[in-house]
Backbone as XML, in Angstrom:
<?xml version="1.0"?>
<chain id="A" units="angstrom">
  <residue number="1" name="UNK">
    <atom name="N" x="-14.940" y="-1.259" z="-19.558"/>
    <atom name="CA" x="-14.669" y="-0.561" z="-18.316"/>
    <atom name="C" x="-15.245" y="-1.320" z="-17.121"/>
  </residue>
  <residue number="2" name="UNK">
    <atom name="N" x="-16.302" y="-1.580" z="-17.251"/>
    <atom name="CA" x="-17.237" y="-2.485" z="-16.151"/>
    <atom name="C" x="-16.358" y="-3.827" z="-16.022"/>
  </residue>
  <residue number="3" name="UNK">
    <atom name="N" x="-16.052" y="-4.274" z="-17.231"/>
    <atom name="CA" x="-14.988" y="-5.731" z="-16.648"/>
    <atom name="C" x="-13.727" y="-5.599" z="-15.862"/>
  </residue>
  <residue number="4" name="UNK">
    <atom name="N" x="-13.096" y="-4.275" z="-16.358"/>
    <atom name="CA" x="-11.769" y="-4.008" z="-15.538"/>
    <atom name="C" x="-12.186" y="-3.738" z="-14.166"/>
  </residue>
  <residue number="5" name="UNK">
    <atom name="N" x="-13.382" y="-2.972" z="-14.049"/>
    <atom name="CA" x="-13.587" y="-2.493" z="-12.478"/>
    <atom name="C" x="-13.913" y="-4.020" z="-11.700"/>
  </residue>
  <residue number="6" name="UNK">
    <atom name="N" x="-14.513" y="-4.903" z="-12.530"/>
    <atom name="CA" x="-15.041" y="-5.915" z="-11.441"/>
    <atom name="C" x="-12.966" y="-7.321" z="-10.944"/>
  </residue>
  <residue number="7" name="UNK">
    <atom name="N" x="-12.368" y="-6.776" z="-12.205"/>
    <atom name="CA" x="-11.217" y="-7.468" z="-12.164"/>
    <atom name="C" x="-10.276" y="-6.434" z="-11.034"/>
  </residue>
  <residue number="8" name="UNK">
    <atom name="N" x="-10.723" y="-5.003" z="-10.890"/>
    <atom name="CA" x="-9.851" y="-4.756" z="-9.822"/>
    <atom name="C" x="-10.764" y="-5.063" z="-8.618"/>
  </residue>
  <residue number="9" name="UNK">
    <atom name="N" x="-11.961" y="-4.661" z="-8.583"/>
    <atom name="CA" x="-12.712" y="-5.618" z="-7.418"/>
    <atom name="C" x="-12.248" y="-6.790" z="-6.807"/>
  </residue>
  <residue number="10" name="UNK">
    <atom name="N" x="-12.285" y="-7.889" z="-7.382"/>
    <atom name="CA" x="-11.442" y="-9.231" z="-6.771"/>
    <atom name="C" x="-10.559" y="-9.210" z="-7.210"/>
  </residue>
  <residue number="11" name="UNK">
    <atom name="N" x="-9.125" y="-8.224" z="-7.337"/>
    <atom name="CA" x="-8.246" y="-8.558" z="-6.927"/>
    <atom name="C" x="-7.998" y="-7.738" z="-5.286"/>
  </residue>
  <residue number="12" name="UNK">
    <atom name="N" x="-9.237" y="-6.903" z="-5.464"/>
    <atom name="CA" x="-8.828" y="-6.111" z="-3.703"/>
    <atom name="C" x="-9.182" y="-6.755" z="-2.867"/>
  </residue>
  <residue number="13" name="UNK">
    <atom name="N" x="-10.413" y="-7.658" z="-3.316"/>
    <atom name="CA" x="-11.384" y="-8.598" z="-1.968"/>
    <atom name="C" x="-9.858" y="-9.313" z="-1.874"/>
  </residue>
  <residue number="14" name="UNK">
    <atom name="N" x="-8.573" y="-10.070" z="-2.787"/>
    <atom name="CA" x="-7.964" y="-10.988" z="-2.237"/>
    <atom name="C" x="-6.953" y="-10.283" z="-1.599"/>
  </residue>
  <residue number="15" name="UNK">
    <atom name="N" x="-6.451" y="-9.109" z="-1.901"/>
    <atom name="CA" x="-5.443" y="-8.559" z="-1.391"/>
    <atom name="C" x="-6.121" y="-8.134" z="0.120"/>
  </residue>
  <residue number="16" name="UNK">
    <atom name="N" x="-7.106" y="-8.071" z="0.246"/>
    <atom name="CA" x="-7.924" y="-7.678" z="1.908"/>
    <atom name="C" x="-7.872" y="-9.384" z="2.683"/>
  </residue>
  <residue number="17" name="UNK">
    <atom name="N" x="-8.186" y="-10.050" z="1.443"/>
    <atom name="CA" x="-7.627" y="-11.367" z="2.264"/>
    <atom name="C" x="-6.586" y="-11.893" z="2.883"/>
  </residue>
  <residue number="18" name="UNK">
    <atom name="N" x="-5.889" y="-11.361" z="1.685"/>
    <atom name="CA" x="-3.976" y="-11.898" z="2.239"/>
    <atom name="C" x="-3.633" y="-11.024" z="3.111"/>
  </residue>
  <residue number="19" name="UNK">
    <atom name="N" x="-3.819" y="-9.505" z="3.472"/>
    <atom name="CA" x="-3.722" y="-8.855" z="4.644"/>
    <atom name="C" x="-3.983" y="-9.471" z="5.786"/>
  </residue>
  <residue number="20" name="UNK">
    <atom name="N" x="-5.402" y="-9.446" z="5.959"/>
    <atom name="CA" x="-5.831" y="-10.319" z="7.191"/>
    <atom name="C" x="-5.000" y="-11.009" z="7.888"/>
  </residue>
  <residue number="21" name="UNK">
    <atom name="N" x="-5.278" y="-12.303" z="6.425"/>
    <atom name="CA" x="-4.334" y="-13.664" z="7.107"/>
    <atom name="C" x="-2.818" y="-13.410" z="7.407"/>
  </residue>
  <residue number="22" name="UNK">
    <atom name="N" x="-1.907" y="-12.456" z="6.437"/>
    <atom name="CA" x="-0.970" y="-12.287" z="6.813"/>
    <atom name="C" x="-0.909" y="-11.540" z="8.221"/>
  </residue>
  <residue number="23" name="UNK">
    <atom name="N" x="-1.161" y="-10.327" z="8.364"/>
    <atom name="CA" x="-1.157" y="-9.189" z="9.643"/>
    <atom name="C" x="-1.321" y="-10.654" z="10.616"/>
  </residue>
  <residue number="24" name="UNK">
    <atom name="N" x="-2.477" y="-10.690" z="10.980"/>
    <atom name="CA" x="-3.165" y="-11.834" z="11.771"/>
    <atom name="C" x="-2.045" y="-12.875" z="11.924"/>
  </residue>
  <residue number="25" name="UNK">
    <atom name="N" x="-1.692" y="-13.675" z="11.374"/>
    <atom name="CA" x="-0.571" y="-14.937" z="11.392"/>
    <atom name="C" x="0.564" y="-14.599" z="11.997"/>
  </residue>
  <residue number="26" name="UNK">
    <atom name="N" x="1.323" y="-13.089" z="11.650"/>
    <atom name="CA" x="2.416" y="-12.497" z="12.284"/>
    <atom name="C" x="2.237" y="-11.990" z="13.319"/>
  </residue>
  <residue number="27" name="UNK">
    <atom name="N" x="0.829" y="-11.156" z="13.910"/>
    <atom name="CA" x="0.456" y="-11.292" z="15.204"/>
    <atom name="C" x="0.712" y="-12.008" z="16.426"/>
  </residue>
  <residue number="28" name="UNK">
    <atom name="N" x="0.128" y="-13.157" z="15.819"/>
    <atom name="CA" x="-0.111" y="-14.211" z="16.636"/>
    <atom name="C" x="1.226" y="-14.534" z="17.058"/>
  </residue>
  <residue number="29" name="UNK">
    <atom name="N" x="2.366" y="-14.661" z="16.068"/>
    <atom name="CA" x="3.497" y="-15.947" z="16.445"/>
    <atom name="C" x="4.422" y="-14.326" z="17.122"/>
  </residue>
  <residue number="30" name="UNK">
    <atom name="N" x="4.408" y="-12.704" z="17.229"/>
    <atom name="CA" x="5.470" y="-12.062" z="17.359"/>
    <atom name="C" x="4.732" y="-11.193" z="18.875"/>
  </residue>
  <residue number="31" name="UNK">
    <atom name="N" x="3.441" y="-11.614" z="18.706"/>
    <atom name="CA" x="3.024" y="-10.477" z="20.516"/>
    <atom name="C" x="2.455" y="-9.107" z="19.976"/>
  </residue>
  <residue number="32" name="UNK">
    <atom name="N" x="1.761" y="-8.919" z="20.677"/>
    <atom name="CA" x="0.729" y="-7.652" z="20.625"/>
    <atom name="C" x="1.903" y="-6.425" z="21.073"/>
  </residue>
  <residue number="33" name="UNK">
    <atom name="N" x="3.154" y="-6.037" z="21.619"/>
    <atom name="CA" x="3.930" y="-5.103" z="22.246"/>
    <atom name="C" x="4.197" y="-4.221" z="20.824"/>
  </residue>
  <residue number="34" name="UNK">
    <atom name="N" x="3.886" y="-4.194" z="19.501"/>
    <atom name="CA" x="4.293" y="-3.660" z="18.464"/>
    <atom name="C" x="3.449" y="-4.273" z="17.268"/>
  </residue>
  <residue number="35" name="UNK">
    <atom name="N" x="3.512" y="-3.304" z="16.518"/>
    <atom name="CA" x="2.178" y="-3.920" z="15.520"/>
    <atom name="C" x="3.031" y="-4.531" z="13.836"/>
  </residue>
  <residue number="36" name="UNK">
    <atom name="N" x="3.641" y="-5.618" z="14.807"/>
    <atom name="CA" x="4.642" y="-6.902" z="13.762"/>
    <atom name="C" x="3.779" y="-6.657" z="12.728"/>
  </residue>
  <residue number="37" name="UNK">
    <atom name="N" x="2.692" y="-7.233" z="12.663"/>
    <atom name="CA" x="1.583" y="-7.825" z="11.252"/>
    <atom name="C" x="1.272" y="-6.796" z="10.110"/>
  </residue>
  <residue number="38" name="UNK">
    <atom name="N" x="1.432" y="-5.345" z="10.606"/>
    <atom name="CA" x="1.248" y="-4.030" z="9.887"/>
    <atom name="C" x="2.363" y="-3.997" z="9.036"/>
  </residue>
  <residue number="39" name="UNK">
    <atom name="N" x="3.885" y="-3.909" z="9.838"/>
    <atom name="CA" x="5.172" y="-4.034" z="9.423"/>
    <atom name="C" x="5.305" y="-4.617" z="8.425"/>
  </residue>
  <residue number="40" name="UNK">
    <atom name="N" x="4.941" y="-6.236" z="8.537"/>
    <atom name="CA" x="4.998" y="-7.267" z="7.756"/>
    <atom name="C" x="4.387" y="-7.227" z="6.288"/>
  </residue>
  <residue number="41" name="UNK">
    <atom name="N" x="3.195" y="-6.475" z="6.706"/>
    <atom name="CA" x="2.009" y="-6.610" z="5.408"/>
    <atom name="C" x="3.101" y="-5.622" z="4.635"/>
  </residue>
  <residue number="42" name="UNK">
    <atom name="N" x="3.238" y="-3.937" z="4.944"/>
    <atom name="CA" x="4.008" y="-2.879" z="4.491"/>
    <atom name="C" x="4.921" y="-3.248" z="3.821"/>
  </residue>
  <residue number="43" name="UNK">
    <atom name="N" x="5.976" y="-4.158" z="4.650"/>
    <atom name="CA" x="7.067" y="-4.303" z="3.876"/>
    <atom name="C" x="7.069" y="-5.310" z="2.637"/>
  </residue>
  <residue number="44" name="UNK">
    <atom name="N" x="6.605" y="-6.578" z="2.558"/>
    <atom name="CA" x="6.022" y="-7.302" z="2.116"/>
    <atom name="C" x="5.106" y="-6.576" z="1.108"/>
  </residue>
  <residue number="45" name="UNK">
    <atom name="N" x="4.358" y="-5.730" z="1.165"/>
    <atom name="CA" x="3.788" y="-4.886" z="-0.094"/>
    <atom name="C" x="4.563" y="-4.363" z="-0.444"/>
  </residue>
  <residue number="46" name="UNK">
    <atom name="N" x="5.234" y="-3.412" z="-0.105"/>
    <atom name="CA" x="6.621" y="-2.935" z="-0.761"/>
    <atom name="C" x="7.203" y="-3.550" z="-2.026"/>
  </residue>
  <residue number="47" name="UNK">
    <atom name="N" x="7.747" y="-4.729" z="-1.331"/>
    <atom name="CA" x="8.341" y="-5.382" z="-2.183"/>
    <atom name="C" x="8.182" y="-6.510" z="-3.088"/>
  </residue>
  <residue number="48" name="UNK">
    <atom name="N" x="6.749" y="-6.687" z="-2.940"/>
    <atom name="CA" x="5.851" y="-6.720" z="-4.315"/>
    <atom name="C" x="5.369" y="-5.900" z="-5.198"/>
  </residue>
  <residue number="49" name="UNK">
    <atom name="N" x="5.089" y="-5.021" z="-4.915"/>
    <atom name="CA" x="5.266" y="-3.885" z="-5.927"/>
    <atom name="C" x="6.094" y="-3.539" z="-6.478"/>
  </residue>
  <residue number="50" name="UNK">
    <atom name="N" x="7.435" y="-3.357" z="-5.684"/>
    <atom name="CA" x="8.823" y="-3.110" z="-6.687"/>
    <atom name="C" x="8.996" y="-4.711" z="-7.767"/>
  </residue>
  <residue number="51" name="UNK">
    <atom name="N" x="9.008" y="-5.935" z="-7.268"/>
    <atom name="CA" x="8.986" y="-6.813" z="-8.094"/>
    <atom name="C" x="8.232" y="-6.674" z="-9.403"/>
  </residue>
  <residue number="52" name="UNK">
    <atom name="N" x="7.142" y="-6.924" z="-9.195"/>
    <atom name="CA" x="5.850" y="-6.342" z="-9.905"/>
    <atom name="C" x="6.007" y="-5.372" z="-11.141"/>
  </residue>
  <residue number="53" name="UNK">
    <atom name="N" x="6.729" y="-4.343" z="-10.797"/>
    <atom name="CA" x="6.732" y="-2.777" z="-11.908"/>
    <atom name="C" x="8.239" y="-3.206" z="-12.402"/>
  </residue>
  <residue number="54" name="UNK">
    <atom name="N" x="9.201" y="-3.917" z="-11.554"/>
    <atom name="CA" x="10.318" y="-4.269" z="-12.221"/>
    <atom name="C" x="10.227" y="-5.291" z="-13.277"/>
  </residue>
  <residue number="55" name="UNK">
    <atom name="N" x="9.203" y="-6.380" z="-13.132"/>
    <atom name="CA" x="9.320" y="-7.334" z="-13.667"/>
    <atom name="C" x="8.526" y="-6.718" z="-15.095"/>
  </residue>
  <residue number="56" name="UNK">
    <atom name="N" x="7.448" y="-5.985" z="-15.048"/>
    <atom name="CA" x="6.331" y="-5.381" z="-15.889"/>
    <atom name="C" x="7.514" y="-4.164" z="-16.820"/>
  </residue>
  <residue number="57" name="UNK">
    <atom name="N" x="7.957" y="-3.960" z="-16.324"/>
    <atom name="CA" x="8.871" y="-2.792" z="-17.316"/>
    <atom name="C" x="10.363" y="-3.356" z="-18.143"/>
  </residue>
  <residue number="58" name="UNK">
    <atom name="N" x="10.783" y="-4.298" z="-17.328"/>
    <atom name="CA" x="11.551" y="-4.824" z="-17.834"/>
    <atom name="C" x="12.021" y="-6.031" z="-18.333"/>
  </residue>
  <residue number="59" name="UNK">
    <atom name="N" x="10.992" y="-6.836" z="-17.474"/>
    <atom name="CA" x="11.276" y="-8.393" z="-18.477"/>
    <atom name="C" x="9.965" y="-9.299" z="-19.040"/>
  </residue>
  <residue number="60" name="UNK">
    <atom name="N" x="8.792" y="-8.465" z="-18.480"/>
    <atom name="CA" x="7.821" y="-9.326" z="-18.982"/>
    <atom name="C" x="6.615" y="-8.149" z="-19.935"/>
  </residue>
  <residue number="61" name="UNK">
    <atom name="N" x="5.856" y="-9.031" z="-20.572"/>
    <atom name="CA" x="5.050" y="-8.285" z="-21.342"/>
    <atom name="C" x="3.462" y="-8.041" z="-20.403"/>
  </residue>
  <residue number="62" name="UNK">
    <atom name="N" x="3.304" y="-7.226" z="-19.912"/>
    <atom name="CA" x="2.402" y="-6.992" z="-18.870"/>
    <atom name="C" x="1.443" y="-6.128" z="-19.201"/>
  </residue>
  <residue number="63" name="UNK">
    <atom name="N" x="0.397" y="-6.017" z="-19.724"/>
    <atom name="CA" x="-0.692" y="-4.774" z="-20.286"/>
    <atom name="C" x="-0.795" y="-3.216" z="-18.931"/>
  </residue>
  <residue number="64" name="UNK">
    <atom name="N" x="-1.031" y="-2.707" z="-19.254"/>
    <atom name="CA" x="-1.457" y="-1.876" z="-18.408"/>
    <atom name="C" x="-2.647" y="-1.698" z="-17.886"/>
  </residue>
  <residue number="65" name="UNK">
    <atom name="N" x="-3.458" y="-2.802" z="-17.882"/>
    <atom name="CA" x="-4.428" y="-2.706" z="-17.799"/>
    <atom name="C" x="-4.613" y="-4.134" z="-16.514"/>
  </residue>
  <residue number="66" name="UNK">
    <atom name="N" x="-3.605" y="-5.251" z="-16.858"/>
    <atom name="CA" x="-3.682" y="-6.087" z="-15.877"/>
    <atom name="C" x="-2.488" y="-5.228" z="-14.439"/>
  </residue>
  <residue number="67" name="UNK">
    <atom name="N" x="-1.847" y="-4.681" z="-15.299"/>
    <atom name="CA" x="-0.584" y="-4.229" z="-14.037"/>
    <atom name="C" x="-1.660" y="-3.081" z="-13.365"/>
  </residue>
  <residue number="68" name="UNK">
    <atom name="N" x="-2.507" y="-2.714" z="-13.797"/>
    <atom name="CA" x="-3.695" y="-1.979" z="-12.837"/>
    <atom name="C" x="-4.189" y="-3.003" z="-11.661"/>
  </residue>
  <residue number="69" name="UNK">
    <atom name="N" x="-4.600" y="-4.168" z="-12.490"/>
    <atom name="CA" x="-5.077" y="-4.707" z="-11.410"/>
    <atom name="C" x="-4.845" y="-5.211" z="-10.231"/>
  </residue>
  <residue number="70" name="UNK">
    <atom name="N" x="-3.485" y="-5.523" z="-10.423"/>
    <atom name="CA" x="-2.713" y="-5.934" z="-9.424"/>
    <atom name="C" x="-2.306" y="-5.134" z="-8.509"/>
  </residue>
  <residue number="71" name="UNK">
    <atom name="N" x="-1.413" y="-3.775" z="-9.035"/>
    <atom name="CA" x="-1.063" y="-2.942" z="-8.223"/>
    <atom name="C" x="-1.792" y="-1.867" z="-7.689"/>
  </residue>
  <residue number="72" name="UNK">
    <atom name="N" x="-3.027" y="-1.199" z="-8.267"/>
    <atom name="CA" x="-3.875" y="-0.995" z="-7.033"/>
    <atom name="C" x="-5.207" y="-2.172" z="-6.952"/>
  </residue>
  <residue number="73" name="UNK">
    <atom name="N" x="-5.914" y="-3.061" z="-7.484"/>
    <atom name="CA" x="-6.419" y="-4.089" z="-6.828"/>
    <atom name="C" x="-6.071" y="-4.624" z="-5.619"/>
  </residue>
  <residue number="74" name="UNK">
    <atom name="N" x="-5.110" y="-5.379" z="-6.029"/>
    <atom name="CA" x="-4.520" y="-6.616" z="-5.178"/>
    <atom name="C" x="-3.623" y="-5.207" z="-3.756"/>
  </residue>
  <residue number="75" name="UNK">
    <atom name="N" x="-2.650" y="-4.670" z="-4.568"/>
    <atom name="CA" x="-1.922" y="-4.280" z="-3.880"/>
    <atom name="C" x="-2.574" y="-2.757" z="-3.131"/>
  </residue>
  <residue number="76" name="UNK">
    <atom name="N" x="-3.374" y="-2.170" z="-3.680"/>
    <atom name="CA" x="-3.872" y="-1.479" z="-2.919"/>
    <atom name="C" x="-4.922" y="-1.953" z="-1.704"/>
  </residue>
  <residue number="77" name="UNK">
    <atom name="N" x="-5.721" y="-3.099" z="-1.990"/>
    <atom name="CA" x="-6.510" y="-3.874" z="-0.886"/>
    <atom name="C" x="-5.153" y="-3.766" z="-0.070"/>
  </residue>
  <residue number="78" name="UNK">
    <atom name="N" x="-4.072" y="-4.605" z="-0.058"/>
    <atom name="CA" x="-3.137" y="-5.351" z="0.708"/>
    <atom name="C" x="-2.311" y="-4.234" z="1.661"/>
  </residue>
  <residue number="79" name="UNK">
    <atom name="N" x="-1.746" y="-3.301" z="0.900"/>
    <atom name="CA" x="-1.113" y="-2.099" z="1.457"/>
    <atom name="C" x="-1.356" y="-0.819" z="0.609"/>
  </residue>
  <residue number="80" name="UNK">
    <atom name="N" x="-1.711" y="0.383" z="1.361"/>
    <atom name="CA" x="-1.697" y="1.310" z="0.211"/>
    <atom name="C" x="-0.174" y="2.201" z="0.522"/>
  </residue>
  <residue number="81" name="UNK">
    <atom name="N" x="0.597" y="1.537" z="1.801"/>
    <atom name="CA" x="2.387" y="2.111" z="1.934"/>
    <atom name="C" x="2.975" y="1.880" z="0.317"/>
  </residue>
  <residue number="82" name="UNK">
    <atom name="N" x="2.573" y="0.619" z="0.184"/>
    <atom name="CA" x="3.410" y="0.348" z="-1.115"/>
    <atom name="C" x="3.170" y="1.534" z="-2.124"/>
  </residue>
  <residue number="83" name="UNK">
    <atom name="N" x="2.168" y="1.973" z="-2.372"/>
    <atom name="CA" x="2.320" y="2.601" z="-3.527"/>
    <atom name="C" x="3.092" y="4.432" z="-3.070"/>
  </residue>
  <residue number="84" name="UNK">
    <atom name="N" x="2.870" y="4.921" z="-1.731"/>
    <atom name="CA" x="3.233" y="5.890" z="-0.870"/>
    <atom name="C" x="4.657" y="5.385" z="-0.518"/>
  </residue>
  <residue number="85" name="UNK">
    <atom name="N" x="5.239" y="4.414" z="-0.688"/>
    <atom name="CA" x="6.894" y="3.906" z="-0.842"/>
    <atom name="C" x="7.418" y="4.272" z="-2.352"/>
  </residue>
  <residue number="86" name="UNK">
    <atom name="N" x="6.150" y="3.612" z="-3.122"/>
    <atom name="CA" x="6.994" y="3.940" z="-5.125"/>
    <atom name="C" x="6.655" y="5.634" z="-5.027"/>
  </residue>
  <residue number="87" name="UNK">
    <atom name="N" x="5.763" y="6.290" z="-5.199"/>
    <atom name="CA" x="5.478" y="7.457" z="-5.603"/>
    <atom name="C" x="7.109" y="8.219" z="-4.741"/>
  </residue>
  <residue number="88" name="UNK">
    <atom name="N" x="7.338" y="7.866" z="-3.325"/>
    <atom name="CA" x="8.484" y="8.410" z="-2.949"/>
    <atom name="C" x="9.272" y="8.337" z="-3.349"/>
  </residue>
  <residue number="89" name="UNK">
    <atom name="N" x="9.514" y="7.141" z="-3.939"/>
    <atom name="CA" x="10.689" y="6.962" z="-4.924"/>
    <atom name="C" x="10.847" y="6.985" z="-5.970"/>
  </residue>
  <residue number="90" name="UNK">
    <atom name="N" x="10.011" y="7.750" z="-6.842"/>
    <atom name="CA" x="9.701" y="8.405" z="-8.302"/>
    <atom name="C" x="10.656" y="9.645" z="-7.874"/>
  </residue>
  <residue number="91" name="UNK">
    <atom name="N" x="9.938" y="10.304" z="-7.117"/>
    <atom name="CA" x="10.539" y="11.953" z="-6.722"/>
    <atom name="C" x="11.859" y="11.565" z="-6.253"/>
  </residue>
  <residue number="92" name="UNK">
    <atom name="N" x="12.412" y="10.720" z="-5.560"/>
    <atom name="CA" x="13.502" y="11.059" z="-5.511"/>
    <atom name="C" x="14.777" y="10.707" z="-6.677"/>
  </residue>
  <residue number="93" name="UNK">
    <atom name="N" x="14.111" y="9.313" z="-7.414"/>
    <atom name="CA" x="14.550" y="8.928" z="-8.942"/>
    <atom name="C" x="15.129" y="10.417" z="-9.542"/>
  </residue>
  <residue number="94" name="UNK">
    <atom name="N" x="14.087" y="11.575" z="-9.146"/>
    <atom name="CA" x="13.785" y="12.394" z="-10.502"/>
    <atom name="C" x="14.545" y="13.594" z="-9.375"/>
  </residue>
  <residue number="95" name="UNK">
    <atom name="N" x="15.311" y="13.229" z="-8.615"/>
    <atom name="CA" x="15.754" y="14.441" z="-7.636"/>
    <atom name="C" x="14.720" y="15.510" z="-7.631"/>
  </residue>
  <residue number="96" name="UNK">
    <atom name="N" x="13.886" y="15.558" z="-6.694"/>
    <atom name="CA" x="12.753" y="16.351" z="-6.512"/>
    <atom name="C" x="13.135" y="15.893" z="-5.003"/>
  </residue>
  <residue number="97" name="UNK">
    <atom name="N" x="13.963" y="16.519" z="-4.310"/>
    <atom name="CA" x="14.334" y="16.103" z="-2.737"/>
    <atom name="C" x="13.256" y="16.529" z="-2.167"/>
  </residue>
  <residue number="98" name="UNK">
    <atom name="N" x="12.864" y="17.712" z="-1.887"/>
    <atom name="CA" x="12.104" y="18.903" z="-1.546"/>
    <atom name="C" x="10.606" y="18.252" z="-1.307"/>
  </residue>
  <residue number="99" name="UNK">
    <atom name="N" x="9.779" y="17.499" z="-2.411"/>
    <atom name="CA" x="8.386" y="17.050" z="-2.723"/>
    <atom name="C" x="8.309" y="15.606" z="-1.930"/>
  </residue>
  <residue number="100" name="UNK">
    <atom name="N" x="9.804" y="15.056" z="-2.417"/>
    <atom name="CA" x="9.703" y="13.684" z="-1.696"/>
    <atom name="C" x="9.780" y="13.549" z="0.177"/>
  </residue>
  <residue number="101" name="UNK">
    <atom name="N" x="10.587" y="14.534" z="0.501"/>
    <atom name="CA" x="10.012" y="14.973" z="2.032"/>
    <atom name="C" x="9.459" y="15.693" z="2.117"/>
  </residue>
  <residue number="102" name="UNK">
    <atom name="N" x="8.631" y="16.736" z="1.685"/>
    <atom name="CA" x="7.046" y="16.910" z="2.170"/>
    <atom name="C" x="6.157" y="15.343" z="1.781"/>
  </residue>
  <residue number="103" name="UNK">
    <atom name="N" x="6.018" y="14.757" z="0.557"/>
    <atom name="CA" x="5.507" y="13.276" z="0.775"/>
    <atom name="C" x="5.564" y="12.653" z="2.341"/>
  </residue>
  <residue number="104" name="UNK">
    <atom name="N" x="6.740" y="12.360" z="2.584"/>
    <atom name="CA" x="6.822" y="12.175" z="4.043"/>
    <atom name="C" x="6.245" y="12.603" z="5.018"/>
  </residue>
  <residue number="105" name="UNK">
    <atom name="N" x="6.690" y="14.068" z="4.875"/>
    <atom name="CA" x="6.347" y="14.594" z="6.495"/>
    <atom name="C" x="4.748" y="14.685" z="6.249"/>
  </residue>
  <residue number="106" name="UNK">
    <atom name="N" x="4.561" y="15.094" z="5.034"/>
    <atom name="CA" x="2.587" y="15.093" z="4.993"/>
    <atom name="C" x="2.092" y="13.714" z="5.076"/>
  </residue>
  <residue number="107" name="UNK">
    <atom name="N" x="2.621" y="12.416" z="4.602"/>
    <atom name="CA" x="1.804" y="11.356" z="4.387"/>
    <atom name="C" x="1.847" y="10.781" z="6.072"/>
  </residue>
  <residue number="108" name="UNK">
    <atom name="N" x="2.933" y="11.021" z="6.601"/>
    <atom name="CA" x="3.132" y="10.529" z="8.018"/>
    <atom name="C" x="2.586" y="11.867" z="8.992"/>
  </residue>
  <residue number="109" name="UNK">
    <atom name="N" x="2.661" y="12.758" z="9.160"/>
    <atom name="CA" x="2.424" y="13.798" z="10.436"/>
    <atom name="C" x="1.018" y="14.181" z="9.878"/>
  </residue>
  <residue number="110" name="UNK">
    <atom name="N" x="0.589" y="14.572" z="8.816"/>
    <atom name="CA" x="-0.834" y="15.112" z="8.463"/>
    <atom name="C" x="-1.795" y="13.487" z="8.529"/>
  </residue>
  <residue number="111" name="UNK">
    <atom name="N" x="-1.329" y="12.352" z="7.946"/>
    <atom name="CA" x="-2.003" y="11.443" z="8.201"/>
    <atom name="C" x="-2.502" y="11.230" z="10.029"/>
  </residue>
  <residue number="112" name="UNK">
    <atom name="N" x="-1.427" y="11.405" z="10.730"/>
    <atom name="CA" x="-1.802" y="10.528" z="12.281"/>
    <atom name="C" x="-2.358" y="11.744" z="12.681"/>
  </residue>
  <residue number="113" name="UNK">
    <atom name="N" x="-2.434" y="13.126" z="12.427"/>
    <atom name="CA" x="-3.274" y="14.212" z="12.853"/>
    <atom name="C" x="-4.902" y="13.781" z="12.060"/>
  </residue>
  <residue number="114" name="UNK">
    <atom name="N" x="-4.871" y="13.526" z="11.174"/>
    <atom name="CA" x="-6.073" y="12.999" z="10.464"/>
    <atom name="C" x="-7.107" y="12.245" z="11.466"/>
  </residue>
  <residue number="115" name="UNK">
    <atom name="N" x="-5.807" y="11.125" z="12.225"/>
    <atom name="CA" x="-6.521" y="10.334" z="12.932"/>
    <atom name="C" x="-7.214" y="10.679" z="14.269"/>
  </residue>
  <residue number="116" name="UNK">
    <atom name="N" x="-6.261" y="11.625" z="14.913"/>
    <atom name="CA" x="-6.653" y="11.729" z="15.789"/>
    <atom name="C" x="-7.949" y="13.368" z="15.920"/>
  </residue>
  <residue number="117" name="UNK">
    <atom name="N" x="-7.926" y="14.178" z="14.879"/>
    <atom name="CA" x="-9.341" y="14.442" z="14.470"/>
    <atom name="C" x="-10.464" y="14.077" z="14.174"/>
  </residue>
  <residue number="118" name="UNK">
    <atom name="N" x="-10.094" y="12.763" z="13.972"/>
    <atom name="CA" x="-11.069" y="11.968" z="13.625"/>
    <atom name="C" x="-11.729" y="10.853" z="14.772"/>
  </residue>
  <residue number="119" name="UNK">
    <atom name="N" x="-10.634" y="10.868" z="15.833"/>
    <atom name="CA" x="-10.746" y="10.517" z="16.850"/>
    <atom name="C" x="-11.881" y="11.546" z="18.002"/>
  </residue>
  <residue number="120" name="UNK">
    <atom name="N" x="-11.500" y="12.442" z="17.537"/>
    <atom name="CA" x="-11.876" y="13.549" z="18.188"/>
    <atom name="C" x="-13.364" y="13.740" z="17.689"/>
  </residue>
  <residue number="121" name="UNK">
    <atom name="N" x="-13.442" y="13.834" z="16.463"/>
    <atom name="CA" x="-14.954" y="14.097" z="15.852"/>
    <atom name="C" x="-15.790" y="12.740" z="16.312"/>
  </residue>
  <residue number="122" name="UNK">
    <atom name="N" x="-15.277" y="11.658" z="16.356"/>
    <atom name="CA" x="-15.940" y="10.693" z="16.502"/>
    <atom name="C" x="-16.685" y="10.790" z="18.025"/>
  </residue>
  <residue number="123" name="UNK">
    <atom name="N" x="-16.109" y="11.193" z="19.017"/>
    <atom name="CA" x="-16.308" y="11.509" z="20.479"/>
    <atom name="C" x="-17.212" y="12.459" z="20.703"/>
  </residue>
  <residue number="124" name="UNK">
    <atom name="N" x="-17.325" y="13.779" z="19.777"/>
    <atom name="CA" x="-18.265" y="14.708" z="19.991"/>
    <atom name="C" x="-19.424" y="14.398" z="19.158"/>
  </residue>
  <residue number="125" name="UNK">
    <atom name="N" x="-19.640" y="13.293" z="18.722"/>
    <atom name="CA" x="-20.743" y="12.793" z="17.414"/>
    <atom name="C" x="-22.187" y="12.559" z="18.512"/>
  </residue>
</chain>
């Protein structure tokens, strides 16, 4: 157990790396008017993760124990949309319309209320 935790450990320190440098790099070359580098990382996690669980389920022999590491290690350091993109698209796989937009409207409208309570608590601290 202690070896898997330290193997999802560095794979998050690198996935916090490749964020950085990625967000940061797309920054730089697209302008501060919109937050390009967020986009970039999101989508780009996205669709490593779908690669990832496609490639792990269907053409390669992948433990469940390394496909941990990667997909929340690596990929949870990197983006945690990606996995709030698959879980959405489990429920809707499984026609659960109903769960997969509350997913939405809660992960997006209860999240940025989150923030700005938190914005708020931070001010009266």
């Amino acid at each position: 157990m202690l070896e898997k935790l330290l193997w999802i450990g560095l794979a998050g320190t690198l996935g916090t790396f490749a964020r950085y440098g990625l967000s940061g790099a797309v920054q730089r070359v697209c302008g501060s008017a919109f937050p390009y580098g967020t986009l970039a990382v999101n989508v780009l996690g996205c669709f490593l993760f779908g690669l990832v669980w496609s490639l792990a389920e269907d053409r390669l022999s992948i433990s469940g124990e390394v496909r941990t590491v990667i997909l929340i290690g690596f990929m949870g350091a990197f983006t945690t949309f990606s996995s709030f993109a698959f879980e959405t698209t489990q429920l809707l796989r499984d026609a659960q319309w109903a769960l997969a937009a509350g997913n939405v409207l809660a992960q997006n409208v209860v999240g940025i209320a989150g923030l700005f309570l938190g914005f708020i608590a931070g001010r009266l601290l």
